[in-house]
C-alpha positions as CSV (number, residue, x, y, z in Angstrom):
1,X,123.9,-145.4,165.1
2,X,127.2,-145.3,167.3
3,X,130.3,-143.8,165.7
4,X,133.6,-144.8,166.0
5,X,136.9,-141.8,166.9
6,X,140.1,-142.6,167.3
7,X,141.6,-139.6,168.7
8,X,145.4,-139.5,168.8
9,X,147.7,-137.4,171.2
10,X,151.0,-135.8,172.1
11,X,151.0,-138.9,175.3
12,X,151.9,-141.9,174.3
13,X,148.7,-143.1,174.3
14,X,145.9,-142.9,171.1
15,X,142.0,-143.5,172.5
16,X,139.4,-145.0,171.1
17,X,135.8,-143.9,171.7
18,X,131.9,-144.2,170.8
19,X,129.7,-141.7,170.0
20,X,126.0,-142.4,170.2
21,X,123.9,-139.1,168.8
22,X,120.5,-140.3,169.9
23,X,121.5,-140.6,173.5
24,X,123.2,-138.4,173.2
25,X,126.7,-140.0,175.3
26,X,130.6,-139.6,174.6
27,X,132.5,-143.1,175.6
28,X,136.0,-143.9,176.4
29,X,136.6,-147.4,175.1
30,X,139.8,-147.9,175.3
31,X,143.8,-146.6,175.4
32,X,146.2,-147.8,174.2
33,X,150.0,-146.8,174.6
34,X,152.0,-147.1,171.3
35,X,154.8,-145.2,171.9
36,X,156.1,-141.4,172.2
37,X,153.6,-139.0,170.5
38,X,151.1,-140.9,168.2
39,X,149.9,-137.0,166.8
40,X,148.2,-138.2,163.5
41,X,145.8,-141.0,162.6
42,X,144.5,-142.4,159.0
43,X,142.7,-145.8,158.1
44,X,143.1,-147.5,155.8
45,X,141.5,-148.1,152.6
46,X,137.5,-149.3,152.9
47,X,138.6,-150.5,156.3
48,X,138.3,-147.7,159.3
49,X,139.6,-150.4,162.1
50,X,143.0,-150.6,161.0
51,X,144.3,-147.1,161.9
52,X,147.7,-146.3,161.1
53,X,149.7,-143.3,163.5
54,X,153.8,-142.1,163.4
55,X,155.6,-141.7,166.4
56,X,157.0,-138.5,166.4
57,X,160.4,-139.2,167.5
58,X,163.9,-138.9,166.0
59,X,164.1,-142.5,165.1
60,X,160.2,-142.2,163.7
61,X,158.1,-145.3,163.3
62,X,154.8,-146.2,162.0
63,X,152.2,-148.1,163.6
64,X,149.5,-150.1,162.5
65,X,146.6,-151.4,165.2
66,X,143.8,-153.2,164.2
67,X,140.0,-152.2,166.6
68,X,137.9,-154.9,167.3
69,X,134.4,-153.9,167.6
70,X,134.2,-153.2,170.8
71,X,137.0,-150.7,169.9
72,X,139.8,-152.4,171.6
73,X,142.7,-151.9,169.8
74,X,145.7,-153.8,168.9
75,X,149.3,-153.2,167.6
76,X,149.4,-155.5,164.3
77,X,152.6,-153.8,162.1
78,X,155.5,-151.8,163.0
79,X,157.8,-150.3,160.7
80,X,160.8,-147.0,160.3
81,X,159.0,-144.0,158.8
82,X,162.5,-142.8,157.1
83,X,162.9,-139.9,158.9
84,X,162.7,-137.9,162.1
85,X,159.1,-136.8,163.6
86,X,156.4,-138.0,161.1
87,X,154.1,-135.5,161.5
88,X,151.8,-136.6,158.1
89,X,150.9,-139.5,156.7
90,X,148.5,-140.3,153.9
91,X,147.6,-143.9,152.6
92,X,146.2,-144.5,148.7
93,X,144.9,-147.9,147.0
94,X,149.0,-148.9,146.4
95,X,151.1,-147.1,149.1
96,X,151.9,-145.4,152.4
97,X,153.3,-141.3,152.0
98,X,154.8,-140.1,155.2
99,X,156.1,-136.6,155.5
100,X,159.2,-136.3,158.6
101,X,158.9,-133.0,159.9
102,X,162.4,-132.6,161.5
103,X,164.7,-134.6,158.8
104,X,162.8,-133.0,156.2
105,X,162.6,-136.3,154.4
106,X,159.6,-137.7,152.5
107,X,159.0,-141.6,152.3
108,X,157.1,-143.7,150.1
109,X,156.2,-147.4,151.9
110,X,154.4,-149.9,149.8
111,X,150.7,-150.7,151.4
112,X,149.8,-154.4,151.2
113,X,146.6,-156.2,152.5
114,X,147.8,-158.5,155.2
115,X,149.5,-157.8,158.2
116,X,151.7,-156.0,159.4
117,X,150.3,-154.0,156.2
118,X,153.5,-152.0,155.4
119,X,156.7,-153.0,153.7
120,X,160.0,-151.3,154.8
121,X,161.7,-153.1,152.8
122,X,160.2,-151.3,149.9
123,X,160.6,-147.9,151.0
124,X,161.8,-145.0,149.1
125,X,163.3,-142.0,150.9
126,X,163.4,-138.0,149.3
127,X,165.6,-135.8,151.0
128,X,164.1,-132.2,150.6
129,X,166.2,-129.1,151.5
130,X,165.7,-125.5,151.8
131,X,166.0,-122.8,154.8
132,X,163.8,-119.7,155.3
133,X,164.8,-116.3,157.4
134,X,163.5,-117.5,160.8
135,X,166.8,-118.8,162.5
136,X,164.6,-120.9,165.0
137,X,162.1,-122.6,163.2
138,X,163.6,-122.3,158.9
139,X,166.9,-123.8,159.6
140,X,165.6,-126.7,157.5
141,X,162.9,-128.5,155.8
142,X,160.1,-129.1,157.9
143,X,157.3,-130.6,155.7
144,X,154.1,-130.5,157.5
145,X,151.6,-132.4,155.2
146,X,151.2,-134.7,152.8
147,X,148.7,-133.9,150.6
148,X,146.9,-135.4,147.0
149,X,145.5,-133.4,144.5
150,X,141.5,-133.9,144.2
151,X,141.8,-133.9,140.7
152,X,145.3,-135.1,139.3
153,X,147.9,-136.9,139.9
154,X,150.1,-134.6,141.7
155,X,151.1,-134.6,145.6
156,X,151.7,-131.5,147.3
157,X,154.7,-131.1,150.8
158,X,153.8,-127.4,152.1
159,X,157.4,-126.9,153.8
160,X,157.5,-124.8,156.2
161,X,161.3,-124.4,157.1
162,X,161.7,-123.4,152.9
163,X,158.8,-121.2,152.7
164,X,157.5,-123.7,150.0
165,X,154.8,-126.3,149.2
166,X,156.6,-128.7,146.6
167,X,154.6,-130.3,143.7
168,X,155.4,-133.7,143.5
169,X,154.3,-136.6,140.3
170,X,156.0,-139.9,139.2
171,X,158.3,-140.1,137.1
172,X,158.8,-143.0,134.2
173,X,159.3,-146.1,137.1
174,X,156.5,-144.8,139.3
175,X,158.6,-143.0,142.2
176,X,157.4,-139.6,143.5
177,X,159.9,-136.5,142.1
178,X,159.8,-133.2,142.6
179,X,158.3,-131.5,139.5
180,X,157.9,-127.6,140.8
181,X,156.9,-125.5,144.1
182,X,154.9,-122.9,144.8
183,X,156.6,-119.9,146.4
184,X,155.3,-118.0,149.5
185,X,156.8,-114.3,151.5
186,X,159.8,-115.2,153.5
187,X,159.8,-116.2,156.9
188,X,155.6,-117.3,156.3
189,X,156.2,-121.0,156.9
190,X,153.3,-122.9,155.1
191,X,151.8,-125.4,157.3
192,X,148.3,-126.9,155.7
193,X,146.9,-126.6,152.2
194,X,143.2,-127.1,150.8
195,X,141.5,-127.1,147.6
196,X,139.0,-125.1,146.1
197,X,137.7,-125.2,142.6
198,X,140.9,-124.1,140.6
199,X,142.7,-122.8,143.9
200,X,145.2,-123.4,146.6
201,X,144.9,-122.2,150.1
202,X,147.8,-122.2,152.1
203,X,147.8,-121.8,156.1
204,X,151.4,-119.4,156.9
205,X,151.9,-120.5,160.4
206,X,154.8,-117.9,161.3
207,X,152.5,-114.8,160.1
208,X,149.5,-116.3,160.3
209,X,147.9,-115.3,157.5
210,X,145.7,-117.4,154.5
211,X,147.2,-117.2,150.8
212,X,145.4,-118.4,147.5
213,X,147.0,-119.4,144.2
214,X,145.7,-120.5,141.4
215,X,147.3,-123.6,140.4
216,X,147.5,-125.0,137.1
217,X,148.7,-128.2,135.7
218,X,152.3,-129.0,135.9
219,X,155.0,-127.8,134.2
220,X,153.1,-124.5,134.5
221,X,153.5,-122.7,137.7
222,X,151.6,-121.1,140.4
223,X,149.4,-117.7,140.0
């Protein structure tokens, strides 16, 4: 069997190649320039040829291209990602969550199954704040993932200008609030966060160091 990758980049380029195990052989297929700094890719749902990746730029957009199957690709939706430098996106059944690194501001962009896919029109914005002790990299939010829970319906944004990763769940009309946080040293800078059974592990990208917490269900608060 030959696999498709989609491989995106700091160029302004994302590539498109096929991997054949058996042979075994590595194949560029394609480039494709989209725009400054495509740096993260996700597909959407039950359909791995329409890839989605932000341009990290202060005016950031998201773009949708649609691979044929010979792994050309095409640009099939455009739209604002509500914020500067989307760094993180993650798609469900309903919507589109994009976390903007350098505006700090978390969108919400409802998903739909024709092109061009994404609905600006729709879009809900949440401006987080918070600073941290480093003076070059804490002088604001930076959220740096967007992350589900496996097993809940909570979203976690480890920030790592506020030295937080904010719990997010909907509130009575279905929008995404900020419900609690889970606090880390100063000056750590979470980056990444994974799940484990009952735990949390957070990547501290200024100290470089691994943390664990426990974390319960909301209201109650991180061990």
């Amino acid at each position: 069997m030959v696999h498709r990758i989609y491989v995106a980049t700091y160029t302004n380029e994302i590539f498109s190649l096929s991997f054949n195990p058996d042979a075994p052989s590595l194949t560029l297929d394609s480039t494709l320039t989209v725009g400054f700094h495509p740096s993260w890719l996700t597909s959407f749902p039950g359909d791995r040829t329409l890839v989605f990746t932000g341009l990290e730029q202060n005016d950031g957009q998201i773009i949708a291209v649609k691979f044929d199957q010979k792994g050309q690709g095409k640009i099939v939706g455009t739209v604002p990602s509500g914020g500067a430098d989307p760094c993180s996106l993650l798609v469900t059944d309903s919507e589109f969550l994009v976390g903007n690194y350098s505006s700090g501001v978390f969108t919400t962009i409802p998903l739909v199954p024709q092109p061009p896919y994404l609905k600006s029109a729709g879009s809900v914005s949440l401006k987080i704040t918070g600073t941290g002790p480093n003076k070059e990299r804490q002088e604001g939010s930076h959220p740096h993932q967007v992350i589900l829970h496996p097993h809940r319906d909570e979203l976690l944004i480890p920030d790592l200008g506020a030295d937080k990763t904010w719990r997010l769940r909907k509130d009575a009309k279905g929008s995404w609030e900020i419900a609690g946080h889970v606090s880390y040293k100063p000056g750590s800078g979470p980056r990444h966060v994974a799940f484990y059974n009952d735990m949390l592990y957070t990547v501290l990208e200024l100290t470089s160091e691994v943390s664990a917490h426990r974390l319960p269900p909301l209201p109650a608060e991180a061990t």
